[in-house]
DSSP file (Angstrom, degrees, kcal/mol; ACC not computed):
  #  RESIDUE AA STRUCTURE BP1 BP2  ACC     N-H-->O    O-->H-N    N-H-->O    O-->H-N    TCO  KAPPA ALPHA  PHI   PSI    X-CA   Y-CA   Z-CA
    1    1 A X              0   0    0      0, 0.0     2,-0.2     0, 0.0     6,-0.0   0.000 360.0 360.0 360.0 172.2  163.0  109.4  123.1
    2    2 A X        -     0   0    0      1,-0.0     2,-0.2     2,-0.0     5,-0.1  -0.613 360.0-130.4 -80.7 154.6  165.0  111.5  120.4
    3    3 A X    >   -     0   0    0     -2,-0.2     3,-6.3     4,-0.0     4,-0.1  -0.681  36.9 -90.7-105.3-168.2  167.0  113.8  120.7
    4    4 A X  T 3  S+     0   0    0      1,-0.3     3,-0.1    -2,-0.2    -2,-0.0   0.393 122.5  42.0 -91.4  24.2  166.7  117.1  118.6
    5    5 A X  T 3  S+     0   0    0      1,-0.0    -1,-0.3     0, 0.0    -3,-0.0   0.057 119.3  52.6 -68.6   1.4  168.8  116.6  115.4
    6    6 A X  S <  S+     0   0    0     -3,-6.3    -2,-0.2     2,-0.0    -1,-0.0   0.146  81.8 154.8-128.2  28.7  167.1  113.0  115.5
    7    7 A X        -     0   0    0      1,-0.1    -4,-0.0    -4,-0.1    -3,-0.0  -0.229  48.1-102.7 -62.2 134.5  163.1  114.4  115.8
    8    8 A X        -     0   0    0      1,-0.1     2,-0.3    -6,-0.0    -1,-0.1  -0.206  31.5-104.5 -62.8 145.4  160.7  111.9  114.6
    9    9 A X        -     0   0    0      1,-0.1     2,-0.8     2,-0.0    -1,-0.1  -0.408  28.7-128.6 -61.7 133.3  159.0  112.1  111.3
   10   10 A X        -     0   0    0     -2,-0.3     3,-0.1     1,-0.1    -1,-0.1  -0.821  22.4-174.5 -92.5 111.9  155.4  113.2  111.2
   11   11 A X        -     0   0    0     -2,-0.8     2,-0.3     1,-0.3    -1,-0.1   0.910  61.9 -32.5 -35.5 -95.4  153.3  110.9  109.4
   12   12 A X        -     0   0    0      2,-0.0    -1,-0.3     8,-0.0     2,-0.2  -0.971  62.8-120.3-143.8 176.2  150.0  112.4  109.3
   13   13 A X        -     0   0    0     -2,-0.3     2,-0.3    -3,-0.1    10,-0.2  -0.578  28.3-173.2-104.1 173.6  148.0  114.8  111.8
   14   14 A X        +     0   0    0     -2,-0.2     3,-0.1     1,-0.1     4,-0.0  -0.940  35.0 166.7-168.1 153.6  145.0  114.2  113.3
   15   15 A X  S    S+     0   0    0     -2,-0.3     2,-0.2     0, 0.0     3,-0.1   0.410  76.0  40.5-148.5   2.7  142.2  115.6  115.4
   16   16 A X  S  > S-     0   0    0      1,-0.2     4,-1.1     0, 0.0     0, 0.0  -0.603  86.6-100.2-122.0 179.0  139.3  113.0  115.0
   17   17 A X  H  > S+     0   0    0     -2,-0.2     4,-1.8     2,-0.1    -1,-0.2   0.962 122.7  41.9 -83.1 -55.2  138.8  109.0  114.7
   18   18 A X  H >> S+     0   0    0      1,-0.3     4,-1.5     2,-0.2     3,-0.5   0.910 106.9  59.4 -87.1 -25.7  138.5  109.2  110.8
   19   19 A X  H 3> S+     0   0    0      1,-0.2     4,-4.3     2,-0.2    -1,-0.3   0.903 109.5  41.5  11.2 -99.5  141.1  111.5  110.6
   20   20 A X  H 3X S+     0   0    0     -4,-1.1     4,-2.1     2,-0.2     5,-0.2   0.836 107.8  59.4 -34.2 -47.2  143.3  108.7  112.4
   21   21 A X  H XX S+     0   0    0     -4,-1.8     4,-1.2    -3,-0.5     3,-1.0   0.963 111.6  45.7 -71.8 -86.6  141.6  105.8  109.9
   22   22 A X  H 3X S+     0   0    0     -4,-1.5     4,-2.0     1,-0.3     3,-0.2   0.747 114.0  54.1 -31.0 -54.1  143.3  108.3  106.8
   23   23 A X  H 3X S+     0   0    0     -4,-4.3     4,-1.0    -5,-0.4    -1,-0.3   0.927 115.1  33.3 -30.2 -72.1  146.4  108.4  108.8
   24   24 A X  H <X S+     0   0    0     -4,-2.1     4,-0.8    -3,-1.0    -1,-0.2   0.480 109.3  55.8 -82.3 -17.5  146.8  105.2  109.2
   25   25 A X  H  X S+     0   0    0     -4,-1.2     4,-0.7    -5,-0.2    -1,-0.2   0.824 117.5  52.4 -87.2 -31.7  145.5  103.4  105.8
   26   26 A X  H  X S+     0   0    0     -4,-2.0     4,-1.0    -5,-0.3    -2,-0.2   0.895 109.2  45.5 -46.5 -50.6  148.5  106.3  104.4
   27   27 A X  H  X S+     0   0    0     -4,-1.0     4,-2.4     1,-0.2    -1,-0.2   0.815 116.1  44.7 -86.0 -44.7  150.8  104.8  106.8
   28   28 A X  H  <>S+     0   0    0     -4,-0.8     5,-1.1     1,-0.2     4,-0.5   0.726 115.6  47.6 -88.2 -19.0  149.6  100.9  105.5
   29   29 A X  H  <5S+     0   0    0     -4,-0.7    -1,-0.2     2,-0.2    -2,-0.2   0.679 109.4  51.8-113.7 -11.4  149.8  101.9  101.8
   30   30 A X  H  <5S+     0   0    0     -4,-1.0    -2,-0.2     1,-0.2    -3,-0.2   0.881 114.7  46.1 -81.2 -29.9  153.7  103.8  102.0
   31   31 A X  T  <5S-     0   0    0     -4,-2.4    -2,-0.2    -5,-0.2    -1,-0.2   0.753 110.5-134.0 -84.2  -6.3  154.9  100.5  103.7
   32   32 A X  T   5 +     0   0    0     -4,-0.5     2,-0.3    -5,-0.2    -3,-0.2   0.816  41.2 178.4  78.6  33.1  153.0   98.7  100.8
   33   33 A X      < -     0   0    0     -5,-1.1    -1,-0.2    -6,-0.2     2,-0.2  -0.503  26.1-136.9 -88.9 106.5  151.5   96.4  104.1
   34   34 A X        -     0   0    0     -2,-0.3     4,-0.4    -3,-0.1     5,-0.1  -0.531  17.8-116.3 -59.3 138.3  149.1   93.9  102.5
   35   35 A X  S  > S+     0   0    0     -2,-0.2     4,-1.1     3,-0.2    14,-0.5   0.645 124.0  43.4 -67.1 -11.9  145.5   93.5  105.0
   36   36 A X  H  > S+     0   0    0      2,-0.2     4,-2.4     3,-0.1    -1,-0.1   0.857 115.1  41.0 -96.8 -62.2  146.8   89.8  105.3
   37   37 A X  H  > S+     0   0    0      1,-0.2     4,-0.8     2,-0.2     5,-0.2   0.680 115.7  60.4 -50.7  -6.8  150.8   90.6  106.0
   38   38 A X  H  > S+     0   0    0     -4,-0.4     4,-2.1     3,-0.1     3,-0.4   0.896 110.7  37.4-104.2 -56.1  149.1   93.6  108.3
   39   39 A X  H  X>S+     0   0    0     -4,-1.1     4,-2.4     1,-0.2     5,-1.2   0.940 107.5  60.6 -83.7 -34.8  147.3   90.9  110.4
   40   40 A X  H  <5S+     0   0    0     -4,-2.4    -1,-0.2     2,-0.2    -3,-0.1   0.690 115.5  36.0  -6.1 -51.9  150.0   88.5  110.5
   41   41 A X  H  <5S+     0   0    0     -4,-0.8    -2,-0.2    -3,-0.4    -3,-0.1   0.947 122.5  41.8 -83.3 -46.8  152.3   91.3  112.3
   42   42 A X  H  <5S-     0   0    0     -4,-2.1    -2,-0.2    -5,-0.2    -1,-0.2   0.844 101.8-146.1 -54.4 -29.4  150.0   92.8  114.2
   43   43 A X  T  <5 +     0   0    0     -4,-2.4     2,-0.3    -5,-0.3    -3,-0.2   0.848  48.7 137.6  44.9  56.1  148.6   89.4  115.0
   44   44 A X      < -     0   0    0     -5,-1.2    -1,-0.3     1,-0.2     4,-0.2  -0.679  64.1 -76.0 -95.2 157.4  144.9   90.4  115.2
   45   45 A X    >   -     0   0    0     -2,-0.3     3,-1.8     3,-0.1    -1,-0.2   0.060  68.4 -51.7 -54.7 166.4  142.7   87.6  113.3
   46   46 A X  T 3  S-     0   0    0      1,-0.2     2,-0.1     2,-0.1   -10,-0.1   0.005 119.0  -2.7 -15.2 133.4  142.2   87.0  109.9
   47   47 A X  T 3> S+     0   0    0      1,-0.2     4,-0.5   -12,-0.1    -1,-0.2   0.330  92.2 123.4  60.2  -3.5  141.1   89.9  107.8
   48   48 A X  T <4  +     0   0    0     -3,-1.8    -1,-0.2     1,-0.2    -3,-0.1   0.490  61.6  62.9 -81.6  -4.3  140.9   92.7  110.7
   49   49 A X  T >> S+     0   0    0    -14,-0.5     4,-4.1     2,-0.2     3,-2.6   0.844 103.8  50.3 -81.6 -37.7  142.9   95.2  109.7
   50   50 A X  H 3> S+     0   0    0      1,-0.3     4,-0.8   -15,-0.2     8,-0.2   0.749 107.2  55.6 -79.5 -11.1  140.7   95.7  106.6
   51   51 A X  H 3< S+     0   0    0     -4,-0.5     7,-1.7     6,-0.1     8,-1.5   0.754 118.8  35.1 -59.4 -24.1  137.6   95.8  109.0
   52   52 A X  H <4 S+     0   0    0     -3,-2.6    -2,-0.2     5,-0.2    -3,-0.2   0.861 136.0  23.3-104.0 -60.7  139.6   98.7  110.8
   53   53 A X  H  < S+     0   0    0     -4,-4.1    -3,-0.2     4,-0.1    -2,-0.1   0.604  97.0 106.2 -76.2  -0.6  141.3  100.4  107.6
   54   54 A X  S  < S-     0   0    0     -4,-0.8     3,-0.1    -5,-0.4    -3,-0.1   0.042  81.6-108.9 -78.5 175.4  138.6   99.1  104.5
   55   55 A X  S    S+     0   0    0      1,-0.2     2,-0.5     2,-0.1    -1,-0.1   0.493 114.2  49.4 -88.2  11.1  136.3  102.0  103.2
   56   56 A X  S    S-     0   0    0      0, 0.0     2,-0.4     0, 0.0    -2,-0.2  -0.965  98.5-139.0-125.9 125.4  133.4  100.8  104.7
   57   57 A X        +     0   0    0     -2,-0.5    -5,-0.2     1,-0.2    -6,-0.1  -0.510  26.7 176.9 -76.4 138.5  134.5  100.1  108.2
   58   58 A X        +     0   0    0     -7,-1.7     2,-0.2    -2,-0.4    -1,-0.2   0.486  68.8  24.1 -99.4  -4.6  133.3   97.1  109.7
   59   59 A X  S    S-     0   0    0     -8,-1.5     2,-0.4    -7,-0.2    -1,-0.1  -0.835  75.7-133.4-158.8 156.8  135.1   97.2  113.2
   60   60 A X        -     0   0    0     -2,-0.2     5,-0.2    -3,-0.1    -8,-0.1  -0.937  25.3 -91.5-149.3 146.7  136.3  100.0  114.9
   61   61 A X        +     0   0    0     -2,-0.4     2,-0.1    -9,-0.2   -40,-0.0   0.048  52.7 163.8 -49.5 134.0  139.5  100.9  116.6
   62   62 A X     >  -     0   0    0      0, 0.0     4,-1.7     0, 0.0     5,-0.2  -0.508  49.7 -81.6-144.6-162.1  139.6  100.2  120.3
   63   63 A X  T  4 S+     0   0    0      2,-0.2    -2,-0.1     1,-0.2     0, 0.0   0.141 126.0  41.4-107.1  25.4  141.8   99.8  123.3
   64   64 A X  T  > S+     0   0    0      3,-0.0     4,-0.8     2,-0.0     3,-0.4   0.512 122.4  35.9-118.3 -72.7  142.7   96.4  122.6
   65   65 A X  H  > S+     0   0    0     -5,-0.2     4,-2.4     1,-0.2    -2,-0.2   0.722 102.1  80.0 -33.4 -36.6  143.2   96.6  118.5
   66   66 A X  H  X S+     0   0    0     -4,-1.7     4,-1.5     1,-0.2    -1,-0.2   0.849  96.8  37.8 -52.4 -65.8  144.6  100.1  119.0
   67   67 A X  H  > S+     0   0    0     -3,-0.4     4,-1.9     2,-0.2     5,-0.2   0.733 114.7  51.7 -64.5 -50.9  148.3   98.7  120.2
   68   68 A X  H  X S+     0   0    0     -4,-0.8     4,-2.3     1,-0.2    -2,-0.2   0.943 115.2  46.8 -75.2 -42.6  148.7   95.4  117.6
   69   69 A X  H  < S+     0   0    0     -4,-2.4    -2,-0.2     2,-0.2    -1,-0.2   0.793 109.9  50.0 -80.6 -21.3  147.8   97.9  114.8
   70   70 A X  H >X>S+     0   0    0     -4,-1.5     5,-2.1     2,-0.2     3,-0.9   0.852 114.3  49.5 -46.1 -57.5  150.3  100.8  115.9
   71   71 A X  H ><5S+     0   0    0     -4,-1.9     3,-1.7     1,-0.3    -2,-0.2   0.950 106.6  50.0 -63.3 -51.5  152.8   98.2  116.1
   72   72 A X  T 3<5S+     0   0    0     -4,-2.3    -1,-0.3     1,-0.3    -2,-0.2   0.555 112.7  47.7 -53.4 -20.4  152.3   96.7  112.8
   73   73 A X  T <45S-     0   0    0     -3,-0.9    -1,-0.3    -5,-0.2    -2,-0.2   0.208 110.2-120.9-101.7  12.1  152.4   99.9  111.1
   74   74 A X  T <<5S+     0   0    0     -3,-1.7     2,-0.4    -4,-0.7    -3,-0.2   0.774  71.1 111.3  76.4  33.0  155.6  101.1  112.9
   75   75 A X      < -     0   0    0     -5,-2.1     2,-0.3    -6,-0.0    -1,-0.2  -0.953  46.3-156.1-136.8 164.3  154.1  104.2  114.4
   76   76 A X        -     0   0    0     -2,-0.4     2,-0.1    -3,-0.1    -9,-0.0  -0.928  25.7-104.3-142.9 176.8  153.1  105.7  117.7
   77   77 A X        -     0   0    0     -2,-0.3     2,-0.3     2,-0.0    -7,-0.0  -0.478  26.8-170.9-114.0 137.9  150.6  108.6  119.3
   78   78 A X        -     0   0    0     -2,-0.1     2,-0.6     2,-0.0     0, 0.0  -0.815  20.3-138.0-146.3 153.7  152.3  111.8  120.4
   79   79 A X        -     0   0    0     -2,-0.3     2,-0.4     2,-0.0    -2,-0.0  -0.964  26.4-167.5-120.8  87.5  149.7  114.0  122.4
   80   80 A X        -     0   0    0     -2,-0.6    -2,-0.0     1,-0.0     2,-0.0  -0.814  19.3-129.5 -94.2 133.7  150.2  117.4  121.2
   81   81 A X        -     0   0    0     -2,-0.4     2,-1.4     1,-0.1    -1,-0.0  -0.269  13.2-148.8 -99.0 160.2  148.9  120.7  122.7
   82   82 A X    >>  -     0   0    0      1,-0.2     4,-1.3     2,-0.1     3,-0.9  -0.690   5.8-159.8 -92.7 116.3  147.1  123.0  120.2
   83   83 A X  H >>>S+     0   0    0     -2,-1.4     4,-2.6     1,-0.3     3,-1.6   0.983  86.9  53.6 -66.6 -59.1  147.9  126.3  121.7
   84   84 A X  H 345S+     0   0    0      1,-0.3    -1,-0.3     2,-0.2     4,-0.2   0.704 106.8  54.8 -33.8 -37.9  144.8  128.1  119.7
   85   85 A X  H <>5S+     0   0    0     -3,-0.9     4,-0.5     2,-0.2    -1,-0.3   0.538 103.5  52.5 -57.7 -41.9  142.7  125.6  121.1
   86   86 A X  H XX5S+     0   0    0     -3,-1.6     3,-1.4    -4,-1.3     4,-1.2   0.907 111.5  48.7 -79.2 -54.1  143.8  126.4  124.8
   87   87 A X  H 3X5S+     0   0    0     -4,-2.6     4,-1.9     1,-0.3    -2,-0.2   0.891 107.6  49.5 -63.3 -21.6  143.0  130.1  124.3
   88   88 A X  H 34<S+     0   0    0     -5,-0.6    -1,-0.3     2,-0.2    -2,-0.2   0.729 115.3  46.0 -97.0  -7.4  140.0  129.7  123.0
   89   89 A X  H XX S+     0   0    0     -3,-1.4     3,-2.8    -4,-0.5     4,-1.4   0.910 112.0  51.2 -77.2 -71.0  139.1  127.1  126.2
   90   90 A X  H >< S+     0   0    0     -4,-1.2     3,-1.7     1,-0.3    -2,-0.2   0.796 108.3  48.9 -25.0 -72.5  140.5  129.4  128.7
   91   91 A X  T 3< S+     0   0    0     -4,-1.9    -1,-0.3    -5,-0.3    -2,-0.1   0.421 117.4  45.0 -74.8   9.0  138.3  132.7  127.5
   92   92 A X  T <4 S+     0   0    0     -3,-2.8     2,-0.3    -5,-0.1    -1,-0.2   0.342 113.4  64.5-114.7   0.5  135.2  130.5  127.5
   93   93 A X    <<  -     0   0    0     -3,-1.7     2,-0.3    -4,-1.4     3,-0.0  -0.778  62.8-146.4-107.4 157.4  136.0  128.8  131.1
   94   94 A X        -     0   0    0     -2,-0.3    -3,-0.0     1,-0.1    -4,-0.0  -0.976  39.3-108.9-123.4 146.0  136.4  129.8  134.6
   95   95 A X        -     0   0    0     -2,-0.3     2,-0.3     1,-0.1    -1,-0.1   0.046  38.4 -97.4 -59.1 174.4  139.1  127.7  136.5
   96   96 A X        -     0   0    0      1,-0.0     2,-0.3    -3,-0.0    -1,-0.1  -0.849  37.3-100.4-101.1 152.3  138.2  125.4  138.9
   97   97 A X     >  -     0   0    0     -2,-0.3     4,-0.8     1,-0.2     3,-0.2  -0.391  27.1-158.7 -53.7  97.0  138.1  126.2  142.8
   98   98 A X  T  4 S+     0   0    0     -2,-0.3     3,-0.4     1,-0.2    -1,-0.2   0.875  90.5  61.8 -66.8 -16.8  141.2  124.7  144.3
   99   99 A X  T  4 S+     0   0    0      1,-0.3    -1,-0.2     4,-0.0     4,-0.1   0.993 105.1  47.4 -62.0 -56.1  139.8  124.6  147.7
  100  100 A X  T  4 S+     0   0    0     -3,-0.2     2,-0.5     2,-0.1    -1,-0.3   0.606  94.0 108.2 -74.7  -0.4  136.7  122.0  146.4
  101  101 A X  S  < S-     0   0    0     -4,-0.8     3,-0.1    -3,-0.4     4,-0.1  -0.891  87.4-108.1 -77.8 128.5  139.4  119.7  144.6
  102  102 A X    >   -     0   0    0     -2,-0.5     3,-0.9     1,-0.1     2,-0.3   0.155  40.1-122.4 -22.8 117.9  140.1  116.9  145.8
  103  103 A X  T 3  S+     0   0    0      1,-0.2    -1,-0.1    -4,-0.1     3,-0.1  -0.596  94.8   9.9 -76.4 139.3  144.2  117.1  147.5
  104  104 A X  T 3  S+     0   0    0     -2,-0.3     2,-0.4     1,-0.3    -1,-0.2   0.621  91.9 141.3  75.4  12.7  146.7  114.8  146.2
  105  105 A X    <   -     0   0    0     -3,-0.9     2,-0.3    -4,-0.1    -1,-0.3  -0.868  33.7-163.9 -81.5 124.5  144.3  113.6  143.3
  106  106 A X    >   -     0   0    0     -2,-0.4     3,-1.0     3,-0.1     2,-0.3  -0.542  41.5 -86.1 -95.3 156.2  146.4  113.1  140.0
  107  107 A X  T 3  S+     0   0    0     -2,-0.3    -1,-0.1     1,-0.2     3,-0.1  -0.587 112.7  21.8 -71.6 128.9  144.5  113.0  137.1
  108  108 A X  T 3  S+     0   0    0     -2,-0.3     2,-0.5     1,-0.2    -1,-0.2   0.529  95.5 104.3  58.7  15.4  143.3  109.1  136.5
  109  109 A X    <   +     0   0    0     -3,-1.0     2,-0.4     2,-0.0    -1,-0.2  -0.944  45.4 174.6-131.7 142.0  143.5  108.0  139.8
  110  110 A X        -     0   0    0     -2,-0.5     2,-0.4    -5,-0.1    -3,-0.0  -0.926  15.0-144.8-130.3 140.9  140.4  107.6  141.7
  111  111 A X        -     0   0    0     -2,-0.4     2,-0.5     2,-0.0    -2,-0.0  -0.968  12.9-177.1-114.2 144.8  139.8  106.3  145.2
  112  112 A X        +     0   0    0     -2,-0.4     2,-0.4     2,-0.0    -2,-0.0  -0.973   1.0 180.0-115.3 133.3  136.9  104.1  147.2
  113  113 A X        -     0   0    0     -2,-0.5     2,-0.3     0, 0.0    -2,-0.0  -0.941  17.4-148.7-136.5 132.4  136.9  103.2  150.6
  114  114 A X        -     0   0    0     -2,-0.4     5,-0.0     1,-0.2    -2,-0.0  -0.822  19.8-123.2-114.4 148.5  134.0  101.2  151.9
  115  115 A X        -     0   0    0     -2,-0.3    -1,-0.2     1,-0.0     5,-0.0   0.117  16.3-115.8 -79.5 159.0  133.1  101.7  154.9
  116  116 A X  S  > S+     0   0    0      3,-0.1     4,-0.6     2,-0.1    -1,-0.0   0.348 119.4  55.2 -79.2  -0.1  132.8   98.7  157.8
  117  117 A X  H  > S+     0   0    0      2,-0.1     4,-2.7     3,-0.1     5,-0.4   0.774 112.8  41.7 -92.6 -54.0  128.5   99.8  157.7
  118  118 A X  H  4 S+     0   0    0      1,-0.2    -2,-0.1     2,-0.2    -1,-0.0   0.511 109.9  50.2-104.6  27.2  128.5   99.1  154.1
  119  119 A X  H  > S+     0   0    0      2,-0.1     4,-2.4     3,-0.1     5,-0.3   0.798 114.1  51.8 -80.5 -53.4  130.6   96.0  154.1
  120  120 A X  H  X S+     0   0    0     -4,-0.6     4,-2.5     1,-0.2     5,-0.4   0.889 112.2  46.7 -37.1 -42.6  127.9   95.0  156.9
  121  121 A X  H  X S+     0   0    0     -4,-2.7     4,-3.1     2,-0.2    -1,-0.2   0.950 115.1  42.6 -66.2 -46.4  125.0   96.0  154.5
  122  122 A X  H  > S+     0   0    0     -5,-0.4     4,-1.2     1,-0.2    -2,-0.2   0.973 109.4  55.5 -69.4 -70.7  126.2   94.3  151.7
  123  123 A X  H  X S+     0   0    0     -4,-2.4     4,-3.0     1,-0.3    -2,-0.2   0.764 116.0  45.8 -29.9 -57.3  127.4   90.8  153.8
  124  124 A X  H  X S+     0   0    0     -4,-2.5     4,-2.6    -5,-0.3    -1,-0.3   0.849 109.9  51.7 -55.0 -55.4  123.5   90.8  155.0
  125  125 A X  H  X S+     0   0    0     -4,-3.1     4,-2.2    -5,-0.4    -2,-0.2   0.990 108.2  48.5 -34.0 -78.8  122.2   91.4  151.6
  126  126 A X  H  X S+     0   0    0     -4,-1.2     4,-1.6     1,-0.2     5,-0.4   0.908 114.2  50.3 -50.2 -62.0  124.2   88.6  150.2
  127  127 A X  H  X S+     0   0    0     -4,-3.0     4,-1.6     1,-0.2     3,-0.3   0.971 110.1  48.8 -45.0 -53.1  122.8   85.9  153.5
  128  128 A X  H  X S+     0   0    0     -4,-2.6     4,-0.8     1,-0.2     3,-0.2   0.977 117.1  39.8 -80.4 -47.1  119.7   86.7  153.0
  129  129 A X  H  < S+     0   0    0     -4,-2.2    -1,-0.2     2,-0.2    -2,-0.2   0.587 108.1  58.8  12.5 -80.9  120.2   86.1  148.9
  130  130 A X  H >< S+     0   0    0     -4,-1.6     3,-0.6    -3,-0.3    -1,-0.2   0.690 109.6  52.4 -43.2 -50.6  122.3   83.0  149.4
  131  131 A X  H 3< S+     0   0    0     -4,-1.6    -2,-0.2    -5,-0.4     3,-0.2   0.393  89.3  77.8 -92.0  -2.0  118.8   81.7  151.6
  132  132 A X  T 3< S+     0   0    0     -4,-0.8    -1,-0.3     1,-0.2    -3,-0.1   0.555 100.3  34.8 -63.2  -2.4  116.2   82.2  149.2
  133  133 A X  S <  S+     0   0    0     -3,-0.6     2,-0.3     3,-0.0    -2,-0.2   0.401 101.2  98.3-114.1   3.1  116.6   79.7  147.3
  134  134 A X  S    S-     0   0    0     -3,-0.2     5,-0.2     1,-0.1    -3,-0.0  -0.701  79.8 -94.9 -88.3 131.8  117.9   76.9  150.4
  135  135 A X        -     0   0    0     -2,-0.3    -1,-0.1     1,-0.1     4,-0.0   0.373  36.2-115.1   1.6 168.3  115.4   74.4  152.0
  136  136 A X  S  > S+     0   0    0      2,-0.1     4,-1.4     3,-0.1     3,-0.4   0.744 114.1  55.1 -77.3 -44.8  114.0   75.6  154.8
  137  137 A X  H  > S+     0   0    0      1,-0.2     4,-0.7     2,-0.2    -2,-0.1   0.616 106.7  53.3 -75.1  -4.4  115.4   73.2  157.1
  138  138 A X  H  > S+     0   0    0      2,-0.2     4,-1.4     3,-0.1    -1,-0.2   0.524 102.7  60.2 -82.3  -6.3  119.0   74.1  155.8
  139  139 A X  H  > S+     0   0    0     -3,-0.4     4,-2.8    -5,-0.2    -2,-0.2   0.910 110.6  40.3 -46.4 -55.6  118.2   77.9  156.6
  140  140 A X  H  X S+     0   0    0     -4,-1.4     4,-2.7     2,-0.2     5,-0.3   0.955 111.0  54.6 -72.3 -53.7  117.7   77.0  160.3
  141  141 A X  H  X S+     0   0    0     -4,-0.7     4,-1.6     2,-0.2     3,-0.2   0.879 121.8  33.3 -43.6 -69.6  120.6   74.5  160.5
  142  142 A X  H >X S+     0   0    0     -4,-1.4     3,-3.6     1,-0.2     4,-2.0   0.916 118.2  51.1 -39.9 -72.4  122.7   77.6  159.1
  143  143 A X  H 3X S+     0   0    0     -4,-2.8     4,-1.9     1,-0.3    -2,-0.2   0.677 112.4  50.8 -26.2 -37.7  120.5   80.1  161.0
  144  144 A X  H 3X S+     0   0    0     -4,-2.7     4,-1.2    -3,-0.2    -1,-0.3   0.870 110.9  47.0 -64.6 -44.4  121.3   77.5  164.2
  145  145 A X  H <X S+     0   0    0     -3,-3.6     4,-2.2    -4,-1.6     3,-0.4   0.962 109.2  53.7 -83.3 -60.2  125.3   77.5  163.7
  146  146 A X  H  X S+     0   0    0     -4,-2.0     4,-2.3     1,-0.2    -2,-0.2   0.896 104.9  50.8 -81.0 -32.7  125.5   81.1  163.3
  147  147 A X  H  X S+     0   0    0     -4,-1.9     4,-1.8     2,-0.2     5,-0.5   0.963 119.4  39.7 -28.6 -59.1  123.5   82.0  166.9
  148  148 A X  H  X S+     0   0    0     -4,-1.2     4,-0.6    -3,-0.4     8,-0.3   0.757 112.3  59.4 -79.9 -20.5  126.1   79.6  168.8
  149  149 A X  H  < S+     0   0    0     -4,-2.2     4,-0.5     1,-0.1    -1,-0.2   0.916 117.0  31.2 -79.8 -17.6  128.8   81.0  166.5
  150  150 A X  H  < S+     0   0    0     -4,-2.3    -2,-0.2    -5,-0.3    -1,-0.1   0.757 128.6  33.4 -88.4 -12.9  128.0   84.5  167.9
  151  151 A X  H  < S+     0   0    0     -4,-1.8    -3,-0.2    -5,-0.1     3,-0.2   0.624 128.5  39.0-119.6 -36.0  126.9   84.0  171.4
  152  152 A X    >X  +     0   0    0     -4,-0.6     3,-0.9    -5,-0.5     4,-0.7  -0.080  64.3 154.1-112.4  50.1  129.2   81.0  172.0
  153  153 A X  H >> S+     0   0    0     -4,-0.5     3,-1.2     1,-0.3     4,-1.2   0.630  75.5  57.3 -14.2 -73.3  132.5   81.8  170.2
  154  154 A X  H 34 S+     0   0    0      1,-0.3    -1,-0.3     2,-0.2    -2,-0.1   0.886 113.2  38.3-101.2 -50.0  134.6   79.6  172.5
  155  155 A X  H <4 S+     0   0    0     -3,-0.9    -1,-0.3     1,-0.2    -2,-0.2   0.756 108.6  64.3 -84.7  -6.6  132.1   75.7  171.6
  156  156 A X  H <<        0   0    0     -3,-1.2    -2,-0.2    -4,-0.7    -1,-0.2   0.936 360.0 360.0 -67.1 -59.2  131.7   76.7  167.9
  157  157 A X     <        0   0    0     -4,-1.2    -1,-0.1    -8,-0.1    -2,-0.1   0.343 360.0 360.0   2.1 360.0  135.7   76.4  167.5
């Protein structure tokens, strides 16, 4: 990071996507960044930065482009908060309950745990699945092995 004699220059603002698309065609036309020298750095195909910057857009920025095209125009995304914007969410919200959120949940991390029933469910699903479309007599042949693997554990081996 900087420190604060060394603060970065602000480029443009933004608070929308075309916003950003103005930002950034600003940003491509002070470095004087050709749509061919533009894909070159970024090394996104042929011709894709003027599908993301042109005026009629043809492509649109995405979490994959997002990163080659930052880099190639020699900027990055600073998340600032707009303090007007927070007052005027606060006096139209009521917090949320702490009791019914979730404990020890950070923001963007989610958990599943499946169960041992609805590993079972699924596992059953999938055999029966797998054996519509098998012979018949390779149904029973399976059907045959897996009786003696469950009842005789020790002569399946």
């Amino acid at each position: 990071m900087s420190t604060e004699g060394d603060a970065p220059r602000v480029i443009g603002e933004f608070s929308n996507y075309d916003e950003l698309i103005t930002a950034l065609r600003i940003r491509a036309a002070e470095l004087n960044l050709s749509g061919q020298e533009c894909d070159r750095v970024s090394g996104l195909p042929d011709r894709y930065c003027q599908k993301l910057l042109g005026p009629h857009q043809i492509r649109r920025l995405g979490a994959i482009s997002l990163g080659p095209l930052f880099g190639a125009l020699a900027v990055r995304a600073l998340l600032v908060e707009d303090k007007a914007a927070v007052e005027r969410l606060r006096s139209q919200t009521t917090p949320r309950q702490a009791q019914y959120a979730r404990p020890g949940m950070r923001a963007g991390s989610v958990q599943i745990s499946l169960t041992d029933r609805f590993m079972q469910k699924i596992r059953k699903k999938g055999g029966q699945n797998s054996r519509k479309y098998l012979p018949k007599r390779l149904v029973k042949q399976l059907a045959r092995r897996a009786a003696n693997a469950r009842w005789h554990p020790l002569q399946s081996a």
